[in-house]
DRENRO-97508 format. One record per residue (C-alpha): y, x, z. Coordinates in steps of 0.25 Angstrom, whole numbers, padded with zeros to 4 digits, always signed. Layout:
# residues N
YXZ ...
This chain:
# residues 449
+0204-0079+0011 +0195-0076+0000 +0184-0080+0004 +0170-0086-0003 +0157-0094+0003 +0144-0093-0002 +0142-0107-0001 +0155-0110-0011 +0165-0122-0008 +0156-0131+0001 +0153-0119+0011 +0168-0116+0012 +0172-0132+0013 +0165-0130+0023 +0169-0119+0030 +0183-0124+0029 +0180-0137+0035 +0172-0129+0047 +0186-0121+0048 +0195-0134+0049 +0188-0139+0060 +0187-0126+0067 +0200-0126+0066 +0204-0137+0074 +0201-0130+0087 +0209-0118+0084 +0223-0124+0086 +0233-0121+0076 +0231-0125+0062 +0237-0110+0059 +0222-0105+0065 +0213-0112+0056 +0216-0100+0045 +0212-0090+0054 +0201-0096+0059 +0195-0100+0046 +0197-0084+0042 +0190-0080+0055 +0177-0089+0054 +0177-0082+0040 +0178-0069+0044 +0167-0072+0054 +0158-0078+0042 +0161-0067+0032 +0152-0056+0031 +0156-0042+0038 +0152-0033+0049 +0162-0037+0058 +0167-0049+0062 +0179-0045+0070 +0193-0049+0068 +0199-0039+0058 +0186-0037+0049 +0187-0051+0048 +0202-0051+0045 +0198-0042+0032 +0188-0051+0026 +0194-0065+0026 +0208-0059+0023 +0208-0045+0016 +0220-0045+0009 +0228-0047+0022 +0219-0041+0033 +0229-0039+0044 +0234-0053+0044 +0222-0058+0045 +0218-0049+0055 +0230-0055+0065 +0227-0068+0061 +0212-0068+0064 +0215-0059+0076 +0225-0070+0082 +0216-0081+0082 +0203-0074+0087 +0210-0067+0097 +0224-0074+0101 +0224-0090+0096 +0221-0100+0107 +0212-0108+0101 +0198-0115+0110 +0185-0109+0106 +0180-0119+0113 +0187-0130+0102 +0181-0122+0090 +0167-0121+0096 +0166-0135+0098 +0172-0137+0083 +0161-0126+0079 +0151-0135+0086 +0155-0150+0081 +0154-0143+0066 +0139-0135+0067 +0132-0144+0077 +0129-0155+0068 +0126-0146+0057 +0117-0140+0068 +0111-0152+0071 +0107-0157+0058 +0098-0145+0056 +0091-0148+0069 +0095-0153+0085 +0100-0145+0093 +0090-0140+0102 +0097-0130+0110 +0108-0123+0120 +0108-0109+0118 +0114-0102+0129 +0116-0085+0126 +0126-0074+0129 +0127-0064+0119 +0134-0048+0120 +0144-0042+0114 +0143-0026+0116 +0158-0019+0115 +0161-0005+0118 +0174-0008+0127 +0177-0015+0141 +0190-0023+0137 +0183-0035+0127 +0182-0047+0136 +0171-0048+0144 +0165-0035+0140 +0157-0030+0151 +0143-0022+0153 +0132-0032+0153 +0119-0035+0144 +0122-0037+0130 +0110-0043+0124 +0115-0037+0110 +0113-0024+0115 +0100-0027+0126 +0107-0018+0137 +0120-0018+0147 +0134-0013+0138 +0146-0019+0137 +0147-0031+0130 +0153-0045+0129 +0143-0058+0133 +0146-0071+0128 +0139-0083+0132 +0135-0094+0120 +0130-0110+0119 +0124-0112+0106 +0117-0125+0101 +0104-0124+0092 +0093-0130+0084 +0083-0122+0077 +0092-0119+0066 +0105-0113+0072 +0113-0111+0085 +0127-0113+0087 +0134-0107+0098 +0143-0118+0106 +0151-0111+0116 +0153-0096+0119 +0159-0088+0130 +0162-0075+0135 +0156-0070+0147 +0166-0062+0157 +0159-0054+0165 +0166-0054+0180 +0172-0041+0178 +0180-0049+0168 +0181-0060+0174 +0189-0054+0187 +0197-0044+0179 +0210-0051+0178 +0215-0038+0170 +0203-0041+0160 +0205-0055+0159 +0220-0053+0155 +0217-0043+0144 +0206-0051+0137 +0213-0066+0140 +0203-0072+0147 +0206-0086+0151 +0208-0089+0166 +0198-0099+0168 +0185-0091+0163 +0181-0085+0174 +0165-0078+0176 +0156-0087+0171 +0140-0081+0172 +0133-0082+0157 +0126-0093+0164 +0138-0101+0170 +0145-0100+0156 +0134-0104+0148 +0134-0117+0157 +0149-0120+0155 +0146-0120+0140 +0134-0129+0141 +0142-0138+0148 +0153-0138+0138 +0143-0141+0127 +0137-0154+0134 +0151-0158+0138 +0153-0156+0122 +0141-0165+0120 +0134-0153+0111 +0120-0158+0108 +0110-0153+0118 +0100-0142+0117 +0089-0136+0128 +0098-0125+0134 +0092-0110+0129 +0096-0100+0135 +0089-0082+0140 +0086-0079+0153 +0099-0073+0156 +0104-0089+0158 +0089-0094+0161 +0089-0086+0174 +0102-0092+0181 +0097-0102+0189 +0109-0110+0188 +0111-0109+0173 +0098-0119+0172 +0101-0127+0185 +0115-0129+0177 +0107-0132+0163 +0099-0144+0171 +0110-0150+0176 +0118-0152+0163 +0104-0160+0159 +0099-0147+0150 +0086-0142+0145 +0084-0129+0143 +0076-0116+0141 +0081-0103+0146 +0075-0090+0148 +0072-0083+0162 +0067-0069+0166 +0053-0066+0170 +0059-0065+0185 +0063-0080+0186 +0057-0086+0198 +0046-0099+0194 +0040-0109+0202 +0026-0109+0195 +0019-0121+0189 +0017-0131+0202 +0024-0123+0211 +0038-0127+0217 +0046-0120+0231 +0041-0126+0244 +0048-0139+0249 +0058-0137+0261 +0053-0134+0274 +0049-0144+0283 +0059-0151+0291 +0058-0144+0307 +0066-0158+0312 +0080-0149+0317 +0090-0144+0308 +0091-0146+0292 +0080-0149+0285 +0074-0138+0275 +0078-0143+0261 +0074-0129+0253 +0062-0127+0245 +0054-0116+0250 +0046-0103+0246 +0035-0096+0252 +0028-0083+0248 +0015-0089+0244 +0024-0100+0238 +0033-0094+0229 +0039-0094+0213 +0036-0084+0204 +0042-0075+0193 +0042-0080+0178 +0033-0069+0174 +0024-0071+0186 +0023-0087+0182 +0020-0081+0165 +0009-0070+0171 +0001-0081+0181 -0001-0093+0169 -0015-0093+0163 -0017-0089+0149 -0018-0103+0145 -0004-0107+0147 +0001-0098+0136 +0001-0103+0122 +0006-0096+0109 +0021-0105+0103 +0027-0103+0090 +0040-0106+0091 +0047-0103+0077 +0044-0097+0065 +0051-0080+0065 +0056-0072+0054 +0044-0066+0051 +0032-0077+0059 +0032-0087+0069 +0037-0083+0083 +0025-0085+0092 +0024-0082+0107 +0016-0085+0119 +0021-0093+0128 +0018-0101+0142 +0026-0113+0150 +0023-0118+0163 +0033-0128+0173 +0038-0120+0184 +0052-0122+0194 +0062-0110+0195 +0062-0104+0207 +0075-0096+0208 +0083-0096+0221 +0075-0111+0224 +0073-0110+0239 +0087-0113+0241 +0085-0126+0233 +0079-0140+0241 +0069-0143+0227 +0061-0137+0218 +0066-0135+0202 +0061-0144+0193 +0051-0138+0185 +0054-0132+0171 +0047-0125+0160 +0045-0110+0161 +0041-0105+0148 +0036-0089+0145 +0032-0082+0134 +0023-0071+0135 +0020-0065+0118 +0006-0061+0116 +0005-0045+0120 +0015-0044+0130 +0013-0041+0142 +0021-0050+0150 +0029-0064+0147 +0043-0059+0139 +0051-0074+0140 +0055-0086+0151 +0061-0098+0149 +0062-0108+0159 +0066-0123+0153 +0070-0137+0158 +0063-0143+0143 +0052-0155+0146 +0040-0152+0153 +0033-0158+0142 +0039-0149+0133 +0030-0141+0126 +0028-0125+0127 +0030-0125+0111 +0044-0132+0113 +0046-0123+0126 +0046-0111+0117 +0053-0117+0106 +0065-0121+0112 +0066-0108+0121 +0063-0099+0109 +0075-0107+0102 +0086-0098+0108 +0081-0087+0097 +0093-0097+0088 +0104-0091+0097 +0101-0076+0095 +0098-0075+0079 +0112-0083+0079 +0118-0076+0089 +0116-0063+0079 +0121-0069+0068 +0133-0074+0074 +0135-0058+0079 +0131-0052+0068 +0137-0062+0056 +0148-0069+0063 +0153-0058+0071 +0152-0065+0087 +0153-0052+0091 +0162-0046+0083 +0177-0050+0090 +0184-0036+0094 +0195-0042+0102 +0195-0040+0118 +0200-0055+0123 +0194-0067+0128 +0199-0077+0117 +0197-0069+0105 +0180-0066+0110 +0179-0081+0110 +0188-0084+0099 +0179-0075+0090 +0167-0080+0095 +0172-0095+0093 +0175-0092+0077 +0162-0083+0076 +0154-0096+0081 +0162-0104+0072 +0158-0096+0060 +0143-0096+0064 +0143-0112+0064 +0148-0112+0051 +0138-0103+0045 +0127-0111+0055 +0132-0123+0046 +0133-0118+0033 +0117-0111+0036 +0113-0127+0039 +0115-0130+0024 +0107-0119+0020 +0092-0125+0017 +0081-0117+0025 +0075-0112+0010 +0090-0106+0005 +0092-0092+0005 +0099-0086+0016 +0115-0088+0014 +0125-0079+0010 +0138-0075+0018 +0146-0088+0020 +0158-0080+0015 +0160-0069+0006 +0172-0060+0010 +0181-0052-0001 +0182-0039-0002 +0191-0032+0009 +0201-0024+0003 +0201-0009+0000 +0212-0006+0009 +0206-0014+0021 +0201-0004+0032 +0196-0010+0048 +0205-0003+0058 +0201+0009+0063 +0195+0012+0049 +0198+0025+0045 +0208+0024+0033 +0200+0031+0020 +0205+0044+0013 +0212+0042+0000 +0206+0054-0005 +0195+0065+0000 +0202+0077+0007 +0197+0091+0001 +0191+0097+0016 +0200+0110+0020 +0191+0121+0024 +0202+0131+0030 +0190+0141+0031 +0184+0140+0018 +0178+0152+0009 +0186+0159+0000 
């Protein structure tokens, strides 16, 4: 591979030394070639970031060799994604971590949109990409973050039940017995577990409503000995300030005693957006959290100490009381944001909103590992070869999150890592239409004489 870094002998030192300890994970010493070749296809500049487009710019005198060989260990090698992540991690979290502590968790999903029914896991659902139902893809991340990068730590496919139970489906796309359904929420548990089993330095747990309003998501966070700050819909059912359910009933002397808390219609919780219109103008206060592109981001917000309320009367205690916190902008007509969190009750409203507002990281890096690295790109159908992709995309980010952190804050931006040669004259993507040797003089069989 003819290939050049803008960074000279140092950056590709580097990048080779990345590659050898990636390559440790993969098996067979015969992998490391072609997955030093598929990083670089993910790091070179190009639309698309799919197999053979990338088989073209790291190899263009031999395009359909590489193609098979790329295409083999993406799609066909067993190798864990699970070993190279955890390489990917023990390589870029120190790195991380001298730019700043870790300070958070970041729980997302993120949607692929496709035009077919046979990739895995395609199904209609919300695709946040497009902001409506469609058929798409959802994969469910874990990333880590400080305020100068995130990196994603664990990612999973969700399988819709219609995939799940299709044991037609699950043959074609070479699912693995043992995934079963898993709900966004449950899978996004399984990797949080992993990460503290893998000692991962910790972080407040960040995550949107979608995860914030299932109950058992944040009852399962607390129980791992987590902090954390999650959105919740304007729905969510509140205990207000002071308020908590009635205690059990009073004991009759025959049968059971009563050992459930109680409501009553004068004594009851409320809606998050009922709490946000009742607080007095004094508890809203103006927070600047961080500075924007073009000025600081500024908002109103309030926070006040109240217990969830959803499905409590089949509980014997009260919850413990948490923060919930709500922004309502100045101008609009009704609070746009909830978060409820676990953070200290003496934690100020100004680092309520910070660490809440901190899961901005995960979507500008989520459009760049889209949009640069390709994440969404892989136009195979099967279950390893998604992930495999995904695996080799993520890798590709943490090296160019590492190479970023020797970058001063004053330089100019960068220039691409790597610097493709020219493809060849000859080369045309399939399905390109093959160009005309010469220009065919039209034939007008009712032409005038």
């Amino acid at each position: 591979m003819d290939l050049m870094t803008h960074g000279g002998t140092a950056s590709e030192s580097r990048f080779a030394a990345y590659v050898e300890a990636l390559s440790s994970a993969v098996g067979h010493a015969d992998r490391k070639a072609p997955l030093k070749a598929y990083c670089t296809g993910l790091l070179l500049p190009g639309e698309r970031k799919s197999v053979e487009p990338m088989a073209a710019r790291v190899a263009p005198g031999r395009v359909q060799a590489a193609h098979q060989s790329l295409h083999h260990f993406v799609a066909k090698a067993e190798w864990s994604e699970e070993a190279v992540l955890a390489v990917v991690r023990a390589q870029v979290l120190p790195v991380l971590e001298r730019q700043g502590a870790i300070r958070a968790w970041i729980v997302d999903d993120t949607g692929f949109p496709k035009k077919g029914t046979h990739s895995v896991g395609v199904a209609r659902q919300y695709c946040g990409q497009l902001g409506k139902q469609d058929n798409c893809q959802i994969a469910v991340s874990l990333s880590v973050a400080n305020d100068h990068a995130s990196l994603p730590i664990a990612y999973r496919l969700y399988l819709p039940a219609s995939w799940a139970n299709d044991a037609d489906r699950r043959a074609k796309a070479g699912i693995p017995e043992d995934v079963v359904f898993r709900t966004k929420a449950e899978i996004a548990l399984d990797q949080i577990r992993a990460a503290l089993a893998a000692s991962v330095p910790p972080g407040v747990v960040l995550a949107d409503a979608g995860y914030g309003i299932d109950t058992a998501f944040r009852s399962g966070l607390t129980q791992m000995g987590l902090i954390y700050v999650v959105g919740i819909q304007s729905s969510m059912s509140l205990w207000p300030p002071g308020m908590q359910p009635l205690p059990p009933k009073p004991w009759s002397g025959r049968g059971r005693p009563p050992s459930l808390v109680r409501r009553h219609p004068a004594h009851k919780p409320t809606s998050a957006t009922e709490l946000a219109q009742a607080l007095p103008v004094e508890a809203w206060h103006g927070v600047t959290w961080r500075e924007g592109t073009h000025a600081p981001l500024t908002s109103r917000f309030a926070a006040v100490r109240v217990r969830p309320a959803h499905r409590d009367y089949w509980r014997s205690a009260p919850r413990p009381e948490e923060w919930c916190l709500i922004e309502w902008p100045e101008g609009e007509s009704e609070p746009t944001k909830y978060w409820l969190s676990t953070l200290p009750q003496e934690t100020r409203l100004a680092d309520l909103v910070d660490q809440a507002k901190l899961r901005w990281r995960i979507e500008r890096d989520y459009q760049e590992l889209k949009q640069e690295i390709g994440l969404g790109h892989y136009e195979g159908r099967g279950w390893r070869g998604f992930h495999h992709h995904a695996t080799l995309a993520i890798a590709a980010y943490g090296f160019l999150v590492s190479e970023r952190s020797l970058i001063p804050p004053s330089a100019s931006p960068p220039a691409p890592l790597f610097k493709a040669p020219r493809l060849p004259k000859s080369y045309r993507p399939r399905g390109a239409a093959a160009p005309s040797r010469t220009t065919r003089r039209q034939l007008h069989r009712h032409h005038p004489h």
